[in-house]
N, C-alpha and C positions, 0 to 999 in steps of 0.2 A: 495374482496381484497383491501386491504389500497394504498392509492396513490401514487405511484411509487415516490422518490425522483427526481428533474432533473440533469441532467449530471451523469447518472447511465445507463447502458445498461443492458439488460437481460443475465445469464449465459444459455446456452440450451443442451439441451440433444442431440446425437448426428443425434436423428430421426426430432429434432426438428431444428437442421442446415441442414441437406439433404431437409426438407422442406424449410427453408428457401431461402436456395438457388434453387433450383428447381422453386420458387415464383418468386425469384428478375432475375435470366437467361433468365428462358422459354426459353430452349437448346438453347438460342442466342450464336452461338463462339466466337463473336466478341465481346460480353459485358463478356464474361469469361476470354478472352484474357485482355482484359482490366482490370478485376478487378484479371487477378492473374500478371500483371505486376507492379500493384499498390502493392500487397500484397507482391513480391517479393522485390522492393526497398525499402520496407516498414523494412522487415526485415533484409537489406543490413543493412539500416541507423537505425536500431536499434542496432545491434551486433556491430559495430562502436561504438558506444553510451556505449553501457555494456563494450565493451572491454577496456576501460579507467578502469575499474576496475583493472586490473592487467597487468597495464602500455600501452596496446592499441594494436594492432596488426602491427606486422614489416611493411617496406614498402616489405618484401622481404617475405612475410606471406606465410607459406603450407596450401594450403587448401583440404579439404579432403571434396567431398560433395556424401551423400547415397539417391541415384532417387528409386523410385520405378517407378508406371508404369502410373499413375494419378498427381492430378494439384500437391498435395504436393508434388511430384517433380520436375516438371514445378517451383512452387514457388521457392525450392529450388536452382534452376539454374539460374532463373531470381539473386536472391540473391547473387548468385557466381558471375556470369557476373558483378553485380554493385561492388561489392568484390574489381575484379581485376582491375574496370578501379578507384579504387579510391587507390588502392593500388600499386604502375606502376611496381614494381619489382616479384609481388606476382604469385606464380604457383597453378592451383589447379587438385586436381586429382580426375574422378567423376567416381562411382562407380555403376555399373547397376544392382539393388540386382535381377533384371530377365532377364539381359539383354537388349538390344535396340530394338529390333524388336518388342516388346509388349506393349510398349509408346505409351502413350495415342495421340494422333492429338497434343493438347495445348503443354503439356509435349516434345513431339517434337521438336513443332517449337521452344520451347525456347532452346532445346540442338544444333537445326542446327544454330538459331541465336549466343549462345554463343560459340559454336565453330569454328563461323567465326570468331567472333570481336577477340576472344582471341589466337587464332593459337594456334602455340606452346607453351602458358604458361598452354595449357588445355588439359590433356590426359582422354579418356574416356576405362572405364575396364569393367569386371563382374569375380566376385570373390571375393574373400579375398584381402584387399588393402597392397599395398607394404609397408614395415616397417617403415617407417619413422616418425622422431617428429613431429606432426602437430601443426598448432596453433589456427585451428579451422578445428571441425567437423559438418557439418548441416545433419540434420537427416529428408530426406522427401520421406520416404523408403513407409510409409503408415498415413497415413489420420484417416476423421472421418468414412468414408469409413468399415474402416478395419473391418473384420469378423473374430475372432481368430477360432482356433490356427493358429497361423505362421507355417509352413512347417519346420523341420529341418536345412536344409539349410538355411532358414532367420535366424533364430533361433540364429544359431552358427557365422552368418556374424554379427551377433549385438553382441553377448557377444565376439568378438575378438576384435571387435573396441570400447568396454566396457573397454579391459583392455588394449588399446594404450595408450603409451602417448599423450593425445592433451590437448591444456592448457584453450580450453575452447569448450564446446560443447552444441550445438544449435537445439533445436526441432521445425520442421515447424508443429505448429495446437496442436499434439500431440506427444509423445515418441513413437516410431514405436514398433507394437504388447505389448506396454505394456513393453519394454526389455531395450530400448536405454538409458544410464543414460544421461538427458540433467542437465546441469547449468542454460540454461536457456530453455523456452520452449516459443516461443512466435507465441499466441494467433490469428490469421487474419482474420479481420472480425467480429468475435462472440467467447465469450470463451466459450468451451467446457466442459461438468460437470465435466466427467472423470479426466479434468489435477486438476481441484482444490482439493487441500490434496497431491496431488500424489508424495509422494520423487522423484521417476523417475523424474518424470517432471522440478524437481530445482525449480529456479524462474519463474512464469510466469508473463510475456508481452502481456498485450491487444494490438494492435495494431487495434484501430477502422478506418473501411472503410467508413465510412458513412450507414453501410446496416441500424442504425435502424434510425428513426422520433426521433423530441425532446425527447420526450414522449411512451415509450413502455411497454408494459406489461409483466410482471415475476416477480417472489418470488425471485428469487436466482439471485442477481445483483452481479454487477463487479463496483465500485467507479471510475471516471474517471478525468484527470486534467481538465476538463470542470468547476471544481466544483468551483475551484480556478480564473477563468477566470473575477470573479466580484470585487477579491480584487486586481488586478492587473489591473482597470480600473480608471479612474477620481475618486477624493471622489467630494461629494457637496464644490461646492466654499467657499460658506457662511456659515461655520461648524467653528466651536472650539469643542474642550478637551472633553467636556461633550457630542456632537454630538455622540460621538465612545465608550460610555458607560466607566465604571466604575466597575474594579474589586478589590475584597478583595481577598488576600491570606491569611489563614491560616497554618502554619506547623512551621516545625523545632522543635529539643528536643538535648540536651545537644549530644546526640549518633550520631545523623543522620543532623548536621546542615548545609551541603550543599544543600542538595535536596532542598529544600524549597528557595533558592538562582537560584537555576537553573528553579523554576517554576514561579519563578519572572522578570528573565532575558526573557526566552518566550512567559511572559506575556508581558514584553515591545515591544517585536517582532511582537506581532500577530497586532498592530494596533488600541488596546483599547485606550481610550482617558488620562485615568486615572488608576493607580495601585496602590493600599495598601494594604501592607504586616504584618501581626502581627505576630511578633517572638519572640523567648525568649528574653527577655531585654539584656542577657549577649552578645545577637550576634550584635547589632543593630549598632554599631557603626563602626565594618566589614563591613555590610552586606549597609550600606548605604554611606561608600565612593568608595564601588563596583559598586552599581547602584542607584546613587544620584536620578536620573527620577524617582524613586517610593516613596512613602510615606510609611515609616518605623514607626512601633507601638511597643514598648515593650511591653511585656507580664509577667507579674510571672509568675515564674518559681516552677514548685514542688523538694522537694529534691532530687527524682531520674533526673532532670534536663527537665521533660516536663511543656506542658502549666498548669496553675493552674486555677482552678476555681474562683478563686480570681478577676481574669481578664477580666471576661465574659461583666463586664460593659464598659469595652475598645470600643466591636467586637458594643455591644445595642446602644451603645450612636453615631454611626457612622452610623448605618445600612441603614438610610433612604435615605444614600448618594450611594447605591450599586445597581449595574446593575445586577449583579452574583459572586457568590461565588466559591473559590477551597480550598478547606479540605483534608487535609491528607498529602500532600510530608512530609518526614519526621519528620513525627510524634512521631512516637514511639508508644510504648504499655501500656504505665502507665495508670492505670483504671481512674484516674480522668481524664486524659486529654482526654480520648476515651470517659466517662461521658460527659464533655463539649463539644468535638463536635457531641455527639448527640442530646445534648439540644439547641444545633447552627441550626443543620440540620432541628431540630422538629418545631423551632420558625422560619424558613426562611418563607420571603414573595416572595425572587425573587429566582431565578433559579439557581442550584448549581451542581461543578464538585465535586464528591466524590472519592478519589484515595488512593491507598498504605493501610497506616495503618490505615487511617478512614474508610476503608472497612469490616466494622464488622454487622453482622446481624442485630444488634439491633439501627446501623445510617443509612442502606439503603433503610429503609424502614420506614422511622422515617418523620412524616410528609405531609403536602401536594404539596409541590414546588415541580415542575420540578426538576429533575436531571438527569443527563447522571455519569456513573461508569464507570471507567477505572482498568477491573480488568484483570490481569494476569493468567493465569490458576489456580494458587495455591490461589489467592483471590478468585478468582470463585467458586473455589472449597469450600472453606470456606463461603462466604454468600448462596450460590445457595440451600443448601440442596437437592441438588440430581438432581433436574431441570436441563432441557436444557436451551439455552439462550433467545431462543423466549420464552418457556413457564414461565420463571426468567422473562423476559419481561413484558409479560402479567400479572405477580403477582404483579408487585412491579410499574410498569407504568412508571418505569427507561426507557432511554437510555441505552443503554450497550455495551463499547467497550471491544470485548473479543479480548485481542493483543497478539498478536504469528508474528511465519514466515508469515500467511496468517490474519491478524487482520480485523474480524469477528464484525460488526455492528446490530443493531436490536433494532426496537423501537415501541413499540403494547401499544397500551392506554390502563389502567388495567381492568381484568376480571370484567364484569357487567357493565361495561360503554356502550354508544350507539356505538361509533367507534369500541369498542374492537373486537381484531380478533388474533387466535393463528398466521393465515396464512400471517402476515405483512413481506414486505420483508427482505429477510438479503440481508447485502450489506459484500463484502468483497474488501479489498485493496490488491491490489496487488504489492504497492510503497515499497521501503527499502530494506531489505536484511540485512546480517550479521552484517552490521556497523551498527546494533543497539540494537546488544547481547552482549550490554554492561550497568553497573550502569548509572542510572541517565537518560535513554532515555524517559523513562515513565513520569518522574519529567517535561521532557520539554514538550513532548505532553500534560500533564494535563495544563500547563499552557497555553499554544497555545490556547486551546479548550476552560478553562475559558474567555482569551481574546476574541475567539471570538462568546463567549455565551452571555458577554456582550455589543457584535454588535448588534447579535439576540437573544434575552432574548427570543421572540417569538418562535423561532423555535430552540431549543435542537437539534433532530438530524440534520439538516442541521451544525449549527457548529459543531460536533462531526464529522461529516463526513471531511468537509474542515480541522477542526486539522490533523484529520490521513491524508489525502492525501496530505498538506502542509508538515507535519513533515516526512511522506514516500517519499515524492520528493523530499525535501532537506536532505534524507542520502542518496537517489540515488547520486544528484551531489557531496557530501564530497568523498563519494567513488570514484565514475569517478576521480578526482581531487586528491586525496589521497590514494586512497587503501584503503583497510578493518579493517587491521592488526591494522598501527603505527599511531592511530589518538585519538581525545578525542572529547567526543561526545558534547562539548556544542562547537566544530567545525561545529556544525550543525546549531547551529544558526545564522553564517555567509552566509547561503547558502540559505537565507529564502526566500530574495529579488532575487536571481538568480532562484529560484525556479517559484515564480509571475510572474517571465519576460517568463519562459518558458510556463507556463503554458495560456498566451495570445496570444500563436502561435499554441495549440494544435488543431487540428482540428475537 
């Protein structure tokens, strides 16, 4: 197996957290006590955190919490208890899908403790909960634990509180039996295989305990803000311009001439020392009292309005000044200009982001430079010829960000090499959400990624990894901050440096 990225945890199956835990306990109560008090305020102060998403929760907040009869309800109660004392006006009503008497010892003491602090703002049921709007439902009814089928009765207690009103809903670990639709699902401790893909699940939330070492082993990771933790530290004193490397942008075509504006704006954000953009000549004089900081290149242009080949001695006669390269944001389709960057891609000496329209079969695999690809499902679909992502990996000796709701990393040195291995990790992100199911999000992350491929020319996926999880934490905060709906996504690049700051307090 290929050597784990750092600031990456392992995903685990759910035999392989019962183990875990079972190692890290050794039936200790008092180190379970402890780590599900940690795990419950953990998810307190995360649903706080998510609920700025759709204006935050009242101080006057209903809370609706489903215990089952082990720690994920324990967790969950710990989380309600932190709930209300941060919340002073908030009631919540906790629901016992088997009743109280069959609570676990932990599970327990967290409901005697949170029914003392909370009095009267806390009623405890078993049944069907009373009708009311909620403004949050936590769902810690069953675990990794669970052994399906659910009985009936659970059954029907989860599809009623499916179709309440509540305005956002929280899964501890997992969705109970597979049934609970969460918004969010957050993760404590280790993420579990099952939530990753799972609609049920909505968004999931790592919330790392400390269970793993710098360094652990597994195929199927989870990307973590750790990653981010080194550019959010001192640079060297003694550094200038050229110290933080040097990117080229290629893109833009008479159809599509923002894109290639937005992968240059990113590229000033990520930190590179230096930026040069080569665009059509018609855009240059826009596009450079928008962002004076970069070195603007005209380009001929072809009649359908793309780059011409004409040009190409622009990109050679510059080249030995370049750290790494990004191709494609709005590019277009014109066959010369798709010809030109693949005689771009074929003759590179240094390391290149390949994106958008220069994602065509015959430029990703064009050459021997390093490069990491940013392709979308429907680009995927188009270079991959049939391959999965690891084995696309292994062909072509790419990087490959495959970016969705869950954006999917993988990086295998090509078949018949000595490192090569089908079995190299994928790494998956878990950062962003909705406010980035919009144009032009991809345009900023390709530039992010080039910025900081030109940090480490050396190491491809390590910057592909920090683009996604730099660009997934800064549409976390725009959201928090704004909402999902009424925003514009190069708002995202305001939230780059708030993102650094956060990401040197994660634990």
């Amino acid at each position: 197996m290929n050597r784990a990225l750092a600031g990456t945890c392992p995903i685990l199956t759910c035999d392989e957290a019962r183990t875990l835990e079972a190692a890290l306990f050794a039936g200790d109560e008092a180190r379970e006590w402890a780590a599900m008090r940690q795990a419950g305020q953990a998810i307190a102060a995360a649903v706080l955190r998510d609920s700025g998403e759709i204006g935050g929760l009242p101080a006057a907040a209903r809370l609706l919490v489903l215990v089952g009869k082990g720690h994920n309800g324990g967790d969950a109660l710990i989380a309600a208890d932190a709930l209300l004392r941060a919340l002073p006006l908030a009631r919540a009503e906790v629901v016992f899908a088997f009743g109280e008497r069959p609570l676990r010892p932990l599970a327990a003491q967290a409901w005697r403790e949170f029914a003392q602090r909370a009095g009267d703002r806390v009623r405890g049921s078993a049944g069907v909960p009373p009708a009311f709007c909620y403004d949050l439902c936590l769902d810690g009814v069953f675990g990794f634990q669970f052994r399906p089928p659910a009985d009936a009765r659970i059954t029907d207690l989860l599809e009623h509180v499916n179709a309440m009103p509540i305005r956002l809903r929280a899964a501890v670990d997992l969705p109970s039996a597979g049934l609970f639709q969460a918004d969010f699902t957050y993760a404590t401790g280790s993420v579990k295989a099952p939530v990753v893909g799972d609609p049920k699940a909505g968004r999931v939330r790592y919330l790392d305990l400390g269970f793993f070492p710098y360094r652990t082993p597994g195929d199927s990771r989870v990307l973590t803000a750790r990653l981010l933790a080194p550019l959010a530290g001192l640079r060297p004193p003694h550094s200038d311009k050229r110290t933080f490397g040097h990117v080229f942008i290629l893109g833009g075509s008479r159809s599509f001439p923002g894109a290639v504006l937005m992968t240059v704006l990113a590229a000033l954000r990520s930190g590179a020392g230096l930026v040069t953009a080569f665009v059509p000549e018609s855009v240059v004089g826009a596009f450079a009292a928008r962002a004076p900081e970069a070195m603007w290149v005209g380009w001929p242009e072809t009649p359908s309005g793309g780059l011409a080949l004409e040009g190409e001695h622009l990109w050679r006669e510059r080249m030995e000044r370049a750290s790494a390269l990004v191709v494609g944001p709005g590019l277009g389709r014109d066959p010369e200009t798709l010809a030109l960057v693949a005689s771009l891609v074929r003759s590179s000496t240094v390391p290149v982001v390949i994106d958008a329209d220069a994602l065509q079969p015959e430029t990703v695999s064009a050459g021997s430079a390093p490069r990491i690809l940013t392709p979308h499902a429907g680009e995927f679909a188009r270079i991959s010829g049939g391959l999965d992502g690891p084995a696309f990996a292994a062909k072509t000796g790419a990087t490959v960000v495959l970016k969705g709701p869950v954006t999917r990393l993988v990086s295998v040195p090509p078949a018949g090499t000595a490192a090569g291995s089908a079995n190299a990790p994928i790494y998956h992100s878990f950062f962003g959400g909705p406010v980035l199911a919009r144009g032009g999000s991809g345009d900023l992350l390709a530039g992010l990624v080039g910025g900081l491929l030109a940090q480490t020319p050396g190491d491809p996926l390590l910057a592909a990894a920090r683009g996604v999880v730099w660009h997934g934490t800064a549409a976390d905060l725009l959201a928090r901050a704004h909402g999902q709906t009424s925003v514009s996504v190069v708002q995202l690049l305001d939230f780059l440096s708030a993102a650094l700051k956060e990401s040197a307090h994660d634990p």
